[in-house]
N, C-alpha and C positions, 0 to 999 in steps of 0.2 A: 393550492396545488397539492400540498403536503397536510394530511392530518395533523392538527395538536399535539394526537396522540404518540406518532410516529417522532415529533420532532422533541416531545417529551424525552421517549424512549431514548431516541440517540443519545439526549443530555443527560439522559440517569444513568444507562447502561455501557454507555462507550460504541457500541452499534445496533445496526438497524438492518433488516432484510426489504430492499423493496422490487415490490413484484411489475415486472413488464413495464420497466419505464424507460429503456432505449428498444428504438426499434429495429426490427430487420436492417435497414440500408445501413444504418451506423454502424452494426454489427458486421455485416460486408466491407464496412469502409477498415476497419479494426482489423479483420483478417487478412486482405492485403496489405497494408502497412506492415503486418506481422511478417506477413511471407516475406517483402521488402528487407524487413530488419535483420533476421537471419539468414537473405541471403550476403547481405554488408552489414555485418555487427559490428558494433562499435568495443573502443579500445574495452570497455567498460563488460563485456558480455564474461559469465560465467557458468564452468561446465561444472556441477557439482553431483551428476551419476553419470559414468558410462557402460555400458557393457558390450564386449566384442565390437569395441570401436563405434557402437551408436551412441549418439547423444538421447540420455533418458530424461535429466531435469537439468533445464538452465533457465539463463533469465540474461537481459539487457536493459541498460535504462538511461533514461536523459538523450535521447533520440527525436522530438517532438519538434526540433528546430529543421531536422535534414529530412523527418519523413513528412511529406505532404499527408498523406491520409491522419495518420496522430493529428498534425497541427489543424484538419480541418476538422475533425472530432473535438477537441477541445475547445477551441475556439469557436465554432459555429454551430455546436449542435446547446440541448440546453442542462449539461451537466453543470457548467457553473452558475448555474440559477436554481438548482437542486442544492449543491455544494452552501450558496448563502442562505437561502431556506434553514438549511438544517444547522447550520453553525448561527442561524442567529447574527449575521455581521452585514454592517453595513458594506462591505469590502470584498473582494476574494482574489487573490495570488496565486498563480498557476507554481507549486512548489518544482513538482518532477512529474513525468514519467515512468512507469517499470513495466515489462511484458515476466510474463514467466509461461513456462511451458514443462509441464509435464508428460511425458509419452505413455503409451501402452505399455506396461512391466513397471514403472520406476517404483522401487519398491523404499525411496529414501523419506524420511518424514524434514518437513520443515522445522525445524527446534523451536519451541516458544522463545519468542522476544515481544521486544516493544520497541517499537518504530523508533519514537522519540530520541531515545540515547545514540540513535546512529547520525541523527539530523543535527543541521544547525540554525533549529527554530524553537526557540521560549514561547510557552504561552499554551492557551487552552483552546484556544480559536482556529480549528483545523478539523480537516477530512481526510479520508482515504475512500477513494472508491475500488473496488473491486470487481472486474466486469466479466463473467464468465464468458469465454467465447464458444467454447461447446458446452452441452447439458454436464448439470456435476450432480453426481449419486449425493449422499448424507455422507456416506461413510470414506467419502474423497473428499468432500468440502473444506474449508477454511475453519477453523474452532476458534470460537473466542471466549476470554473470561470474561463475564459480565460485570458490571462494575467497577473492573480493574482500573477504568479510567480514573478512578476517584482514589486509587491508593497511592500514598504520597511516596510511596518507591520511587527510586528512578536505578531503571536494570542496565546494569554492563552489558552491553554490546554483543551478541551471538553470533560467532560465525559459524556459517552454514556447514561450512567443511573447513579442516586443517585446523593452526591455531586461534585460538581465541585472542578476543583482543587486547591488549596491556590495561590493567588499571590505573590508569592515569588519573583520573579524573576522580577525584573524593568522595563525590555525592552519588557517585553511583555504587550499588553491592549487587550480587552474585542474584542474579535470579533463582528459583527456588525452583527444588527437582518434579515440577507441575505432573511432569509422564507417572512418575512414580505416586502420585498423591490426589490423582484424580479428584476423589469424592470430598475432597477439602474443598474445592471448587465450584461454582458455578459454570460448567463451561457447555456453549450452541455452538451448533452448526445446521446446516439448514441445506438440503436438499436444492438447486436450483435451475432455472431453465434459462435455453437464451433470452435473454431480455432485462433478466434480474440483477439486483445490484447488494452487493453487501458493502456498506458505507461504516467507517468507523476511525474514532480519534485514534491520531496519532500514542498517544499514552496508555488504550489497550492493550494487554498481551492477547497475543493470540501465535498459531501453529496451525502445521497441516498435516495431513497423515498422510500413507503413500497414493499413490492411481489406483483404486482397486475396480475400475469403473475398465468398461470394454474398449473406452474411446479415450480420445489425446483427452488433456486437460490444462487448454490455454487462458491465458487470463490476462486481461488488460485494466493494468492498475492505474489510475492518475491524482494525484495527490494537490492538496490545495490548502490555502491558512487566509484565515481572517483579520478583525480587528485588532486583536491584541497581540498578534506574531510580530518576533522580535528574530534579529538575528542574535549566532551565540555561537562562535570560537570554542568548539568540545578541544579540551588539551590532548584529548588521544584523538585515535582513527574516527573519521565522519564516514560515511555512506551516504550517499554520494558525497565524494569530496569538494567538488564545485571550485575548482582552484583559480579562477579567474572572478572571482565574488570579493568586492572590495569593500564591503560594506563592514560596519565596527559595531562591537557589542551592544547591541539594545537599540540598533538602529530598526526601523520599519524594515521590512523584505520585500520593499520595492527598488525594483531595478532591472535592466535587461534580461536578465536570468532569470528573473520570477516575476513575468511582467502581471500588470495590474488587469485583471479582467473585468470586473464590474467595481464601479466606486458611487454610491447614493450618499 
């Protein structure tokens, strides 16, 4: 289903671009659930632009249990068989959820992070998918550093807006000022239409820049881990915090909250 080459790619570079592999109806099915979500967000929903009272960039996540259209998209279309394709795993665990939405004007950039430090999942065996739901220009896309996944960093926690997170946590240090230092970098983003998917580990960094595109800029994120996902108790703040996850350090991420979607 998947080229060599593409599943190469992922495992050297940290992501991958794939072209027109959800179709129309799923994509239908994604933007009702969206409307769904924001019109009953969850506790979890945050506004990080407004102006003159509109909401310009927010986002919600871990919804996939109360909205019917999410849980029938994940579950029954064939993203987690893309998902173990490309992670190479005999396994695959539905992590999270996230929508984000960007409006017409939002003029705020994403800050470079990496997923990883906000989760509490160990291990190298994981996705992120990225689902446009309207057309995205290049110069509105997602950017990534390529091969960040392979740098044995692990970055402090960004937040999006207000303060940043406590250093608690030892092993992690200060991400580095990427805006300012561009051409030190390798860093893509890619142009993309309905249908396309930008898939990337967990331990990428990557950032967004503002909407500079004519149209909204929604995106349905869904997140997944394989064989070697572990849980793991960060001392500071988690994203999603998952407060009802009983599971102990180094335990497998099986459990009602991350239930098991394919097991060979």
């Amino acid at each position: 289903m998947l080229k060599k080459s593409i599943i190469d790619n992922y495992k050297n570079n940290g992501v991958v671009v794939l072209r027109n592999v959800i179709n129309k109806r799923w994509i239908n099915v994604l933007k009702r659930g969206l409307k769904i979500n924001f019109q009953n967000p969850s506790k979890y929903k945050c506004i990080y632009e407004k102006s003159y009272k509109k909401e310009l960039f927010y986002d919600d996540y871990c919804n996939w249990n109360r909205i019917v259209e999410y849980k029938n998209f994940i579950f029954n279309s064939n993203i987690s068989n893309i998902a173990k394709i490309l992670m190479q795993s005999n396994k695959v665990n539905l992590f999270h959820e996230h929508v984000l939405v960007k409006e017409i004007g939002s003029k705020k950039r994403t800050p470079w992070h990496q997923d990883q430090s906000y989760y509490c999942v160990n291990g190298k065996d994981n996705c992120s998918f990225w689902i446009p739901l309207d057309k995205v220009n290049k110069n509105s896309a997602p950017e990534f550093i390529i091969g960040s996944n392979k740098w044995n960093n692990k970055f402090l926690p960004t937040k999006f807006f207000g303060h940043n997170y406590e250093h608690k946590d030892g092993e992690f240090e200060n991400i580095p000022d990427i805006e300012k230092n561009r051409k030190k970098y390798l860093i893509k983003s890619w142009k993309m239409n309905i249908g396309d998917v930008v898939v990337f580990n967990f331990a990428t960094v990557h950032g967004a820049p503002e909407n500079k595109s004519k149209n909204r800029r929604r995106a349905f994120s869904v997140r997944f881990t394989g064989d070697d996902a572990t849980y793991i108790k960060r001392k500071g703040e988690m994203s999603p915090p998952f407060p009802n996850v009983k599971l102990k350090n180094g335990q497998p991420l099986d459990c009602k909250t991350f239930p098991l979607l394919i097991s060979s």
